[in-house]
Structures are given as C-alpha cells and as structure tokens.
N, C-alpha and C positions, 0 to 999 in steps of 0.2 A: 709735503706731497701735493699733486694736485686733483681735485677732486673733479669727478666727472660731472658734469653737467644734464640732469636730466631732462631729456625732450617734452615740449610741452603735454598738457595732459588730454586725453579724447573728449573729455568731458570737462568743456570749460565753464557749465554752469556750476556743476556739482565747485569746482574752485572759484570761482568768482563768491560763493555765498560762504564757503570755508572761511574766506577772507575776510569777508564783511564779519563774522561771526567772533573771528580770531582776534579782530583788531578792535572792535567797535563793541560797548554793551547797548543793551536794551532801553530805546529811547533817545540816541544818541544820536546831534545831525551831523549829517558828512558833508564835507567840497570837495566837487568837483569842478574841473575845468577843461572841456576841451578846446578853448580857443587859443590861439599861439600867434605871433608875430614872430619878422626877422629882425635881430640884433647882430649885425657885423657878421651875415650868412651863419650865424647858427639859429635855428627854432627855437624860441622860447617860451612861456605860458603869456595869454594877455589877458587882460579885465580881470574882472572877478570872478568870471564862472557861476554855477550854482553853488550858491553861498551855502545853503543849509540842504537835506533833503534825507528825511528821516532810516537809520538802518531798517527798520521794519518797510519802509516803503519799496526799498531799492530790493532787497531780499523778496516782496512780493511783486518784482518786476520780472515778466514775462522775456526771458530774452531767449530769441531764435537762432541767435548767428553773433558769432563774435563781432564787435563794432569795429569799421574799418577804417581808418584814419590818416590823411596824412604825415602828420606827427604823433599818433598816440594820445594818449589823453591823461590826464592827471588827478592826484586826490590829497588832498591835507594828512598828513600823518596824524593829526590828533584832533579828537570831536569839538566844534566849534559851536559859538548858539546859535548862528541861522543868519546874524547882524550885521558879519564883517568879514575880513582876509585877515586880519591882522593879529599880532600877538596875543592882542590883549582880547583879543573872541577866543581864545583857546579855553575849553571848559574843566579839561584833564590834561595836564602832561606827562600823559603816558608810555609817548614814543620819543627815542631819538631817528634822526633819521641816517645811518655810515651809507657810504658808496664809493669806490676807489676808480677814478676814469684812466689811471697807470696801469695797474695791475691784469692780469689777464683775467678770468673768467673761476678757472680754474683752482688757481689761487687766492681769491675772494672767498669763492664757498670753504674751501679749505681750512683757512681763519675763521669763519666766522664757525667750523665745529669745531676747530679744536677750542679754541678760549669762549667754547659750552655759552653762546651766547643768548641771552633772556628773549628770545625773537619774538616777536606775536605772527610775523611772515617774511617770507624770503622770497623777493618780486625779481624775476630778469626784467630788466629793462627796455628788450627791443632794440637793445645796441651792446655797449662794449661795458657796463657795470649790472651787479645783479643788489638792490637794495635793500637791504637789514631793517626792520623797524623793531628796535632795541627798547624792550620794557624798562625805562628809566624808573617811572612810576613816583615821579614827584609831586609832592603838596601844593608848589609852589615854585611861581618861576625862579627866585630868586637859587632854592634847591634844584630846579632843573638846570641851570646853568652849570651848576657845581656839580654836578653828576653827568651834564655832558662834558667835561673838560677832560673829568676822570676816566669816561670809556675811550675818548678820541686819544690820550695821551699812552692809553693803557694799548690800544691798536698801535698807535706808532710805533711802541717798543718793541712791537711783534712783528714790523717789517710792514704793515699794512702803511698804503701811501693815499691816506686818506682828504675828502672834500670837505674842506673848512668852511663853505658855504651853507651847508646844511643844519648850521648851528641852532636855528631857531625854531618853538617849535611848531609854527606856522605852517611851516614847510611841504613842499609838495612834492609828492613822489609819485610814481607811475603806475597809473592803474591797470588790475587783472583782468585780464580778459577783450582787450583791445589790440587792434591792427598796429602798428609802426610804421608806415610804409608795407614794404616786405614781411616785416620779423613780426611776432607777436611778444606782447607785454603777458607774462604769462606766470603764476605760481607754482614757484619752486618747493616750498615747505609752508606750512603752517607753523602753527605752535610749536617749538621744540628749544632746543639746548636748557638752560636753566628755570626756573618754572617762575623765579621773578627775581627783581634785582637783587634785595639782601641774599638771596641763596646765592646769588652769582657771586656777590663780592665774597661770602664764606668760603664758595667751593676756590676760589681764587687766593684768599688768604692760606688756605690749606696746601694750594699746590706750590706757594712761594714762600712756605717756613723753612725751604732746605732740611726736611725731616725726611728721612727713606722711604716708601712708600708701608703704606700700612700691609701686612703680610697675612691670609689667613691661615690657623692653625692646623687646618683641615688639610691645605694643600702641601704645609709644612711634613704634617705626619703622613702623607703617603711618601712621603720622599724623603726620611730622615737624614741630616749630615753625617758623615762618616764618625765616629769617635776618635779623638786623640787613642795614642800612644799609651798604655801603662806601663806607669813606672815602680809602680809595688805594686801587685798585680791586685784586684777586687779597692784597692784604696786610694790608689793615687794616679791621674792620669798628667800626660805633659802636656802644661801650658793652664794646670788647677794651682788652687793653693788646699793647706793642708798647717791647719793646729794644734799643737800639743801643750798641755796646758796638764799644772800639776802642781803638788805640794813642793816647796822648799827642798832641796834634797833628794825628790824622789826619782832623778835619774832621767830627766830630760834631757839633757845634753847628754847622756850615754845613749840615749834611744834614738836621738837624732843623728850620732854615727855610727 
C-alpha cells in the first residue's frame, strides 16, 4: 500500500531538536553543510562545511524561523570528531543512510514500516525521496560495511529501488528544519520501528521461518472450531485416532467389529 505522507509539523523547533536528540548522544559533534555547487545542472554539497559543532550547542541554538535556502542544507548521518569530512572522522557508526530517487513518496514510507525499520528519523527531503537513518550500530567499519550490504540487499528484495551512493558512513543527508527552494526539509518520524538492529534482524528472522503466525489462546477460546463428527458417540470423533490394547485373547479384534 501506499502510505500517506504527513505534512510538515507547526512547530519545527520542537522537531529540529527531536532530531538532534534521536540521532546524536550527549557530547557528540555534528557536520553541517550548507554550501553547494553546480555539477552537470544538478546542486551538490561543497567544501567542508562546519566540521564539528557540539549537539548541546545546536540544541541551545535560538532559532526564530526556519532557515531558508536555495538548495537546503545538509548534515553527516553519523557523529564525527570536529577534524574532518571523511570516513575515517566517523566516531560511531551508528547510521546507514537508504533513500530511493525512483520510487514515489508514498511507497518509501510504506517499506520503510512495514520491514519495522531501526530508524533513529525519517527526514523528507525537499524533493522527491524521504531519508531513513537506519540504526546499523556498528563497532567498526569493517562491521558496518557488512551490515550495510545486509539492509540494502534486504530492501532490494522488497522492491525498494534503492541509492548505492549512500554507502559510506560519512554521508550526508538533509537536514530538519530548512527551506529547499519552495519545499521544506522537514521530519517525518523520530524514533520508531525496531528499537535496534539485533531486534531487527530477530523480528526478521521470525517473520522469514515460514512458520504460521503465532495465535493467542485467548482469541482462539472465544471463538472455538467446530468439532468433528462423532463416530461412537462420547468416544470417537472423525478424523481422531483411538486404542485398544489388551491381553492375548481378550477379544480385541471382536471389539473392533
């Protein structure tokens, strides 16, 4: 199905610090970027931006009015030391970053609840993809490579026609609370589907055993199945089994017909 898209929120401080809060812990610096060049007429991010700039700092930032921007503005999916843009400044690889630029709107959010994703937030973009930032929650790059291979391969199969750019986890995705042009870059959810990855991969191994769904008893006994058929009445109904068992001689095969 496709899932409705909800309009931005009245109160985009109250989400801009949801965000910071959801995604980022205590201590931890963020990049930002809002400067952008043109590459072959499309907008892209340039320089470095602000490299570091503490979540406590930004969270005790005074903002009056959404920031309004030609192109929007941008933020590192995962906390970095203050030092660099690059991989290796990554301090936690916390987030993946999915975003599908095929898919409609509609059908992004849709995937991204039903396969109960580990999100720390779900950003509209200000254009035509709304961005996942996927609790991977790895040790290590080497581990986060292998658990992003695992969710993008795990989207494919579910029809999501996903951006194999966003592999790294550098990556910069579109920040809350900013102009687009027109549109606003604006959050969709916070926290929600799985509470972190190993529960994700569980609830996903549970839903892919080809095992019937688990049934409560409760709902069973208000609505009990009909009973077979008796075929000796108070002892045997059709489609039971039924044993007779006895001494040598004692008249089993007579009892049986």
């Amino acid at each position: 199905y496709h899932a409705e898209i909800p309009p931005p929120s009245s109160d985009f401080k109250q989400d801009f610090h949801r965000f910071l809060e959801d995604a980022f812990e205590p201590g931890e610096q963020i990049s930002l970027n809002y400067d952008f060049r043109d590459n072959n007429g499309k907008k892209v991010p340039s320089g470095k931006g602000i490299i570091g700039a503490s979540r406590e700092k930004l969270l005790d930032t005074h903002i009056d009015k959404i920031v309004k921007h030609e192109e929007g503005a941008w933020v590192r999916i995962n906390p970095m030391d203050g030092q660099g843009i690059a991989d290796k400044n990554v301090t936690n690889y916390r987030h993946a970053l999915v975003e599908s630029d095929t898919l409609d709107l509609g059908t992004q959010l849709s995937i991204y609840k039903e396969l109960n994703l580990p999100v720390s937030c779900l950003i509209h973009s200000g254009s035509k993809s709304i961005h996942a930032w996927v609790r991977v929650e790895a040790e290590n790059l080497e581990v986060y490579k292998k658990r992003v291979k695992y969710l993008y391969e795990l989207l494919e199969q579910n029809g999501f026609e996903i951006d194999h750019s966003n592999k790294n986890p550098s990556r910069l995705s579109r920040l809350v609370g900013v102009m687009r042009g027109e549109k606003e870059q604006y959050l969709i959810s916070g926290r929600s589907g799985a509470e972190n990855w190993q529960e994700w991969v569980n609830w996903l191994e549970t839903k892919n055993d080809e095992l019937p769904e688990i049934e409560s008893f409760e709902d069973l006994d208000k609505e009990a199945p009909p009973l077979a058929p008796e075929l000796i009445q108070g002892v045997l109904r059709q489609g039971h089994k039924m044993l007779i068992s006895g001494d040598s001689k004692s008249g089993k095969s007579f009892l049986q017909i």
